[in-house]
N, C-alpha and C positions, 0 to 999 in steps of 0.2 A: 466555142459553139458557133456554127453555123445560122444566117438567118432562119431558114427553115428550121434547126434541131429547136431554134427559140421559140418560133412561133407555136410551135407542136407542143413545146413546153406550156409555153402560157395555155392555149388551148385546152391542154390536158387537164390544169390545174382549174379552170372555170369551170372543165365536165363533171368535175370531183367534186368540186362545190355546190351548183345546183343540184347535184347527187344528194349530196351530206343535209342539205336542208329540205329537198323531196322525204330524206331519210327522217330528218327530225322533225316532220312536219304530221309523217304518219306513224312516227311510235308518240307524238305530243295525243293527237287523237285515240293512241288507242289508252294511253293514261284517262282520261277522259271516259272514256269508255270502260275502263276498270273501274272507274272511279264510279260510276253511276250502278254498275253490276254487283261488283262490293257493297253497297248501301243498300241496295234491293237484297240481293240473298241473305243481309244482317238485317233485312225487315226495318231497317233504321227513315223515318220518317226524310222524305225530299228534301225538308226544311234544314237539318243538318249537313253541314259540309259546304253551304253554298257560298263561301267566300273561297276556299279551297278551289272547288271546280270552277267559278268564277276568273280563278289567277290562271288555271291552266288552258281554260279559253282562250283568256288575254294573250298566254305563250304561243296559240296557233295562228292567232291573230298578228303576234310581233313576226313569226313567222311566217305566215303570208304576206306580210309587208317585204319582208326580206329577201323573198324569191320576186314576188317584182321587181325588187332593187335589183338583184341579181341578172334576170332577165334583161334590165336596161339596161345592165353593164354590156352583158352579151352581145346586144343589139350597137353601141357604140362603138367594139373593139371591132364589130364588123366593119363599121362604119373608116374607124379608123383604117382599121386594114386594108378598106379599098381604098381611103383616101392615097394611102402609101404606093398606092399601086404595087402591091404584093400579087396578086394573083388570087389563085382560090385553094384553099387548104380547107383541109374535113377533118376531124378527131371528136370523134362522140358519135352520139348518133347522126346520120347523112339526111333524113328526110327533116328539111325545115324549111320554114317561108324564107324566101328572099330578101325579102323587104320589112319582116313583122310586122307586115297588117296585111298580109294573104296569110287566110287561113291554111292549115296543112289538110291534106286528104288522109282517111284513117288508110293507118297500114296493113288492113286484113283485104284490101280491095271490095270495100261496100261504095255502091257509086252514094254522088252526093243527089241522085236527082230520084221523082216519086213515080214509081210505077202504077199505071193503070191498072185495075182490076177488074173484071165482069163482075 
């Protein structure tokens, strides 16, 4: 393999990953959510179950730690990548900060600024 077939490589496999924990991050909530709708339509008092949902909080929690991690990996292999002076290569989604501390502009084209009203 080629530099590039690599780079593309690794890239693909980081886009897959904060995929896969985007993914686990929002069937952990919707557990969570079952979890509270289950109890209400069994009429079954708040007070039950609350070390259960408790653990499954914590799992969105570990979760959310993890996509930060994730995120700062991202941020670093960019880092690397320029450091190598590779060039610029895109696989996943193309709209992102440059730097990860400029904000992104939302992709439906809403500006970021407040219109006057009469």
């Amino acid at each position: 393999m080629d530099r590039t077939e690599v780079i593309a490589s690794v890239a693909g496999d980081l886009h897959a990953t904060e995929k896969a924990i985007d993914a686990a991050i929002t069937q952990a909530t919707t557990l969570v959510q079952s979890m509270i709708g289950g109890r209400t339509a069994l009429s079954v008092s708040p007070v039950a179950f609350t070390m259960s949902q408790t653990k499954a909080m914590d799992t969105i929690a570990a979760l959310s730690s993890a996509r930060e991690a994730i995120v700062a990996c991202h941020a670093e292999l960019q880092k690397d990548h320029r450091r190598m002076g590779w060039g610029v290569y895109a696989v996943g989604p193309v709209d992102k900060p440059d730097d990860w501390e400029t904000p992104m502009r939302p992709p439906w084209g809403v500006s970021n600024h407040l219109n006057q009203v009469a």
